[in-house]
N, C-alpha and C positions, 0 to 999 in steps of 0.2 A: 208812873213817872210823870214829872211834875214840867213843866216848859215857863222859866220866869222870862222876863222880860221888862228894859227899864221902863221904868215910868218918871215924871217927871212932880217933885213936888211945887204944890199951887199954896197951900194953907197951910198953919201949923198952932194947932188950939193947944195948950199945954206939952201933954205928949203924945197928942194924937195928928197925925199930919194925912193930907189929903192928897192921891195920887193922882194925875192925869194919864189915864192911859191911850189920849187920843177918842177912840168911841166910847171909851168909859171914866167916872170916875171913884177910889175906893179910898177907904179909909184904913191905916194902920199906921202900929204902933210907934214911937222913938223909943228906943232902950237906950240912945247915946245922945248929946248935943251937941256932935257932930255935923250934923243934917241942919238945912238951912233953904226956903225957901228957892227955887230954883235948880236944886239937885236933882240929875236925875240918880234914881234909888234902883235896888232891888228888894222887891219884898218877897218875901218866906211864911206863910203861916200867920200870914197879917202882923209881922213886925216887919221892920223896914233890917233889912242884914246889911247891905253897903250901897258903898256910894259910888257909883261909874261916872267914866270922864264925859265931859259932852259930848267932844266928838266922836267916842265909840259909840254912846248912846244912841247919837243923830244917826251915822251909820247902821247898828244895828235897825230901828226903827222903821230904818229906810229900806232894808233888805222884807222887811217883813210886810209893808204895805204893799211893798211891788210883786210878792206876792213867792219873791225869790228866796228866801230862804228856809 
């Protein structure tokens, strides 16, 4: 079992966009142009699958550093 979590896109080179995930950062795929710098994403298997709102993002994020969820 797999545990995603959003990250936040910073960069976008053709179809490859760049994710912050706070202590890290990765790269994956666009399959749609949808996505737009500032999104936070979910990625899957190094394609980016959706786009989450910010506030749930912010929240979720927030649950994960505090160490609480």
């Amino acid at each position: 079992m797999c545990l995603s979590y959003p990250g936040k896109i910073i960069k976008i080179s053709k179809d490859l966009a760049t994710i912050d995930y706070t202590s890290e950062k990765r790269k994956a795929k666009l399959i749609s142009k949808k996505f737009k710098i500032g999104d936070y994403v979910i990625v899957q298997g190094k394609i980016v699958i959706e786009k989450v709102d910010k506030k749930s993002a912010e929240k979720w994020l927030e649950m994960i550093h505090s160490g609480k969820a």
